[in-house]
N, C-alpha and C positions, 0 to 999 in steps of 0.2 A: 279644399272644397268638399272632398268625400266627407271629414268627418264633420264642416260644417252644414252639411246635409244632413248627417246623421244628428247632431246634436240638435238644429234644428228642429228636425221630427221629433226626436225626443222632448222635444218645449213645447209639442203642439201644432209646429206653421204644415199648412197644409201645402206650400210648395217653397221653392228660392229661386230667386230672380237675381244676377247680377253679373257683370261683368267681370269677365276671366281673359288672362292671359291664353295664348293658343298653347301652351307647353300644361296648363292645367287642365283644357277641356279635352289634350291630346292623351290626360292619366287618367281622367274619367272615363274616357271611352275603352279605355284598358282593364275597367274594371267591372263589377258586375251590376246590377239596377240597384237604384237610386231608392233610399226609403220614402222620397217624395218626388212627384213631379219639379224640374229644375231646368230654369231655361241657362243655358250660357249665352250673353252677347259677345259671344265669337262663335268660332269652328276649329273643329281637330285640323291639321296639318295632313292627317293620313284618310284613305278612304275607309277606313274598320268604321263596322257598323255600330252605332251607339245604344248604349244598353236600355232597360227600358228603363222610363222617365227622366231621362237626358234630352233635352231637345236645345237646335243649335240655333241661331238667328245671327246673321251678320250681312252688314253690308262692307264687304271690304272692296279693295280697289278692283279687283276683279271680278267683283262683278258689278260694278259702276263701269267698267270699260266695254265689258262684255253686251249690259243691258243699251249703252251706247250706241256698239255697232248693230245691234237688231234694229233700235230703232233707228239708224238712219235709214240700212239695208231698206226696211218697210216703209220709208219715205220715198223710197226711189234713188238713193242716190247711191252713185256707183265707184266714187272716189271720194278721198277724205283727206283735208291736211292733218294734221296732229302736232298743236303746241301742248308744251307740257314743261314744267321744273326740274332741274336735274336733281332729281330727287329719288330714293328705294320707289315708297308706293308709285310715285309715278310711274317709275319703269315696268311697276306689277300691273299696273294699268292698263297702258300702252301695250303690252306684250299680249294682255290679254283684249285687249280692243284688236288686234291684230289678228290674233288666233281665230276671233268669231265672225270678222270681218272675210 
């Protein structure tokens, strides 16, 4: 991605958009700014702070879980069942509708 960023820039674009693996957005954040503004549709894995013109955006299961149990919590409600698929993200879900709950 870095040197499609760099080459990028190099042809002109004034940012890049696209979607990355977390193990690529996890090498960009290891390295220095970005010759353009670049959003990743994910997030690093770790909490290092991303250099400049890296910005993250993701909805992953965590915080679909998480935005969940807020909004019940501010519904009022004080208990919750949880169906879900035996599934990874599910369980990234769940664990994290749990933690905020």
């Amino acid at each position: 991605m870095r040197a499609t960023s760099s080459s990028s820039a190099a042809s002109g674009a004034g940012y890049v958009i696209g979607p990355l693996l977390k193990g690529a957005v996890d090498a960009l954040t290891a390295g220095a700014a970005l010759p353009v503004p670049t959003l990743a549709l994910n997030r690093a894995t770790g909490e290092r702070k991303a250099p400049a013109n890296l910005f993250q955006f993701a909805l992953s299961p965590e915080d679909e879980g998480a935005s969940a149990a807020d909004a019940a919590w501010a519904a009022g409600h004080r208990s919750a069942l949880l169906l879900y698929p035996a599934a990874p993200w599910a369980n990234r879900l769940v664990q994290a509708f749990r933690t905020q709950w």
